[in-house]
N, C-alpha and C positions, 0 to 999 in steps of 0.2 A: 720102452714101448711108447710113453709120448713123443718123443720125438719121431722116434719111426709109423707115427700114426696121423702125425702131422707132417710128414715128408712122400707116405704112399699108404694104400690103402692096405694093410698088412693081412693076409691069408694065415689065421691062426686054426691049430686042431682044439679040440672039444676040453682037452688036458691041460693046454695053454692056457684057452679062456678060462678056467675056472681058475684057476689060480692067479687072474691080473687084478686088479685093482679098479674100483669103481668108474674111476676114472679113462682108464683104458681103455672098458670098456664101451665107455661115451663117445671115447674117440675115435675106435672103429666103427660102433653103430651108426654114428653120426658122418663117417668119410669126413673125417675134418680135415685129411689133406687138402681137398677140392675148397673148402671156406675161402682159401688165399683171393680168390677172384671175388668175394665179395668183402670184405678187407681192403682189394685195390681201389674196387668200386666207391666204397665210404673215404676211401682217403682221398679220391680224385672230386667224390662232391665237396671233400673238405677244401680242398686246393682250389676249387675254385672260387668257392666262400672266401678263403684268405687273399685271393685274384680282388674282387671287389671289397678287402678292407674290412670283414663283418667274420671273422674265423675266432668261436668260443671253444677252447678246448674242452671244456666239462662234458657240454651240450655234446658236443662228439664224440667224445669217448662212450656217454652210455649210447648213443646212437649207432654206434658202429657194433659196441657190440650186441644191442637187441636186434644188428642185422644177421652178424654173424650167427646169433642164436635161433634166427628162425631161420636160416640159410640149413643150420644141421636140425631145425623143426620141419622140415621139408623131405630134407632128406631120409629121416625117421620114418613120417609117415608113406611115404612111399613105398619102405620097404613092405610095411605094413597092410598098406594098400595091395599091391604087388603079388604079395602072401595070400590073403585072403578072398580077393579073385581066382585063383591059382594059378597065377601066370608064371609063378617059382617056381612050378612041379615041374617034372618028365627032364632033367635036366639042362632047364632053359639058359640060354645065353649068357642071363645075370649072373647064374647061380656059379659060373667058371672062372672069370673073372678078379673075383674078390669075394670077400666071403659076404652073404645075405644074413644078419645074423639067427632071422625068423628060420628061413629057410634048411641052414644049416643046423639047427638045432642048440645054437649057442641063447638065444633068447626067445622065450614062449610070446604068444602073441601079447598078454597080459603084461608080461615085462617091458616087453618094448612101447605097450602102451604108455607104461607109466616111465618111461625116459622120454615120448615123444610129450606126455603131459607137465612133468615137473621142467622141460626144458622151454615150452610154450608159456607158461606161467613167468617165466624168469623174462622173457618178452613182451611179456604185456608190465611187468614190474617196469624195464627199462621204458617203454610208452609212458605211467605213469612220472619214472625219473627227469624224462626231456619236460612233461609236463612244472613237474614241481619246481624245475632249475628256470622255466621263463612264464608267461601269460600261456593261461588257457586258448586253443585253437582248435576248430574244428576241421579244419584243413589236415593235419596232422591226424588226427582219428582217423578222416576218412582216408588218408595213408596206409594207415596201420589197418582198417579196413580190406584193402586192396590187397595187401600184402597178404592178409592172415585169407582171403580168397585164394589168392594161389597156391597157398601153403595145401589148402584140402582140395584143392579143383584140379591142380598138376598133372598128377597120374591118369586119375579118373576125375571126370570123362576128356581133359583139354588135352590131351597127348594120343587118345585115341580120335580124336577127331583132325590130327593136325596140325594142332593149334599148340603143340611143346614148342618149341622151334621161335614162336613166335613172341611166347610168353616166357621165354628168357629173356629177349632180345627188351622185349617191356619190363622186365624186372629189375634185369642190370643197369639199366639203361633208365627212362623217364622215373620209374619205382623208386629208384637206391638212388642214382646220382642227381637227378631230377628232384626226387624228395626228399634226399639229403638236403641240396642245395637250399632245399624252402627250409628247412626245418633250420638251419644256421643261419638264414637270411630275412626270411619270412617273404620273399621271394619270388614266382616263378619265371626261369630264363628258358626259353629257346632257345636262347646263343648256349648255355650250357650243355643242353641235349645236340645240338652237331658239336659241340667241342668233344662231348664224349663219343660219340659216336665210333669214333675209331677203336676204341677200347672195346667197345660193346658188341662191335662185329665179332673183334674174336673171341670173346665169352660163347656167343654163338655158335662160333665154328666147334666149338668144345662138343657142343648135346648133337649139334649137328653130323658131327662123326662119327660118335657114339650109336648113333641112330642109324647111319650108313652100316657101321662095324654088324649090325644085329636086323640089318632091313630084311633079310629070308626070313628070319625065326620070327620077327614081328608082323609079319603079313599072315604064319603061321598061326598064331597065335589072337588076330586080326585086331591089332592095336597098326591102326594106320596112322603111322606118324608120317612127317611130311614126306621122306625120302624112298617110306611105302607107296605114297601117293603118288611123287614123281619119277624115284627112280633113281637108283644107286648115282649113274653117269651124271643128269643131271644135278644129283645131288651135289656130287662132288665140282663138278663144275662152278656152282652157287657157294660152294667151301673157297674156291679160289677166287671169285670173285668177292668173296668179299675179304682177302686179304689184301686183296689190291685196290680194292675201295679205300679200305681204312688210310693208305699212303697219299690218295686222290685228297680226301678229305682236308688233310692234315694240311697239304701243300695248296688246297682253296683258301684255309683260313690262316695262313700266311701271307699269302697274297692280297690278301682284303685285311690283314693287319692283325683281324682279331687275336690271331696266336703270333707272338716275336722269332724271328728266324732261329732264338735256342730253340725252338721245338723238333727243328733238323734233326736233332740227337738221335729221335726214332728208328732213323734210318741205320741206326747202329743194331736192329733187332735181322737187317735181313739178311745177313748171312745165316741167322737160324732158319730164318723162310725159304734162302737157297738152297739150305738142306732138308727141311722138309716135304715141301709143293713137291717136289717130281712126287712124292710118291701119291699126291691126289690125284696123277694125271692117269695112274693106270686103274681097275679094278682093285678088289681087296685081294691078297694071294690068300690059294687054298689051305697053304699051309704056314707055320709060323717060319717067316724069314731066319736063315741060320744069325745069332748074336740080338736078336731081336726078344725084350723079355719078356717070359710066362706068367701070369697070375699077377697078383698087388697090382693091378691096372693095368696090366698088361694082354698079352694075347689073354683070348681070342678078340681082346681090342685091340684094334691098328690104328686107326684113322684119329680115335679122340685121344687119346694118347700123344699124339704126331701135334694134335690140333691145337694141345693144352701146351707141350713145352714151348711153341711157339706161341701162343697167347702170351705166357708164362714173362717170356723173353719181352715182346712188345710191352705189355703191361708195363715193365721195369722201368723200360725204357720212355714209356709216356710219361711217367709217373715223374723222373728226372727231367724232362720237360717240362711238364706243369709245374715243377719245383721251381727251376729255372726263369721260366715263364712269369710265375709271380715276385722273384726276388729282381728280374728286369723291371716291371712296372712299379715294385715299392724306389727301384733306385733310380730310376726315370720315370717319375709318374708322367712329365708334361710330355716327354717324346715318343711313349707310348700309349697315349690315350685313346 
């Protein structure tokens, strides 16, 4: 069950759950399949910490993971959140998908409390850990500041105003790889933030789809997230363009040097892109495409699903870039300065 809980988001009955393992059960509450994207995010701040010569592995390791632990401290409370609005009830959207564990009856409100509590705490231990391993900084607090904001602001009210969409794209992005990069550096690069950039789009395209997949029932239900606001079409429009940003990106900062031509490799993700974009060009269909899968992430999600294997695939592929990227400038530092 860990590994299947870390490869999808596993659809268990009431019989199953009660007989997994503490564990398990942390791992379905928490979607720890989805963590991989913030994982790629801490290794790509690392990489580029190791890019200018300053990469502590210690300092990283508990960093990454009090990101990944409030990545599933988020994801907790939301569900939670989510519950107790009652936007779970009448057989909403989320509730098909994957299992909600409030929702479904696998965990009381109180339970899930106290996994989003003892999970939060193990987060603020790893804050004090980066502390104890270098100098006191304020910089860093007010990091973890920001971070543990979003964790409780997500749901309610930044996602019914619009503002989900936006507040990934600042989480993965300037939050994780941006405050990664200070916190191994002591640091802050704007060359960093468009280095990432491309990575960060498609994290985006991920809550982006997901938000398409469910725009009826959320208008419904009057959580205006962005693509309530704009609109399925244009949504999906703004899903394609920024997969094709992220390639723009890449080939700008090539050309002005800052990334070395191994960063090309990228271009190895887009035969997934060829196979998944056609399908952002049309509407979501009514019904689930024949060989297309049900539940564990699946239908009645289309679009984030579609949106993640291809992140999924770039990601890889940036990441063997950035590796690349810095093993050229340790073996020619003078010709790529």
């Amino acid at each position: 069950m860990w590994k299947r809980a870390l490869r999808v988001i596993p659809s268990v009955s009431k019989e199953t759950w009660d007989g997994l393992d503490l564990v398990s059960k942390w791992l379905i509450s928490s979607r720890a399949a989805v963590l991989v994207m913030t994982l790629t995010s801490s290794a790509i701040a690392g990489l580029f910490a190791a890019r200018v010569g300053t990469f502590r592995i210690l300092p990283w390791l508990v960093m990454t993971l009090g990101l990944i632990l409030g990545h599933a401290s988020n994801n907790l409370f939301n569900d939670y959140t989510d519950y107790v609005r009652g936007v779970d009830k009448d057989n909403y959207f989320r509730t098909r998908y994957g299992p909600q564990p409030v929702a479904h009856g696998l965990l009381s409100t109180r339970q899930i409390l106290l996994f989003f509590g003892a999970t939060f705490a193990l987060v603020v231990a790893c804050v004090v850990g980066v502390f104890a391993l270098d100098s006191w900084d304020p910089v860093i607090l007010l990091l973890f500041a920001i971070g543990a904001a979003f964790v409780f602001l997500y749901t309610w009210p930044l996602k019914y105003l619009g503002l989900g969409e936006i507040s990934v794209f600042l989480v993965w992005g300037p939050l994780i790889i941006g405050g990664g990069f200070y916190v191994l550096t002591r640091t802050w690069s704007w060359q960093v933030l468009w280095g990432s950039a491309p990575y960060v789009l498609g994290v985006t395209t991920v809550i982006f789809g997901k938000h398409v997949d469910k725009v009826s029932m959320d208008r419904q239900k009057g959580i205006r997230t962005l693509p309530v606001l704009i609109g399925e079409g244009a949504s999906r429009a703004l899903i394609i363009a920024f997969f094709i940003a992220a390639y723009l990106i890449v080939a700008a900062l090539i050309a002005t040097r800052y990334f070395t031509p191994a960063f090309a490799v990228v271009l190895l993700a887009v035969p997934t892109l060829a196979r998944e974009m056609p399908s952002f060009l049309r509407p979501k269909p009514e019904v689930r495409p024949e060989g297309f899968a049900e539940g564990e992430g699946g239908w009645p999600l289309y679009f984030a699903p579609k949106a993640f294997v291809y992140t999924r695939a770039f990601g890889t592929w940036f990441l063997v870039g950035l590796s690349a990227e810095v093993a050229l400038r340790l073996l020619l530092p003078h010709f790529w300065r």
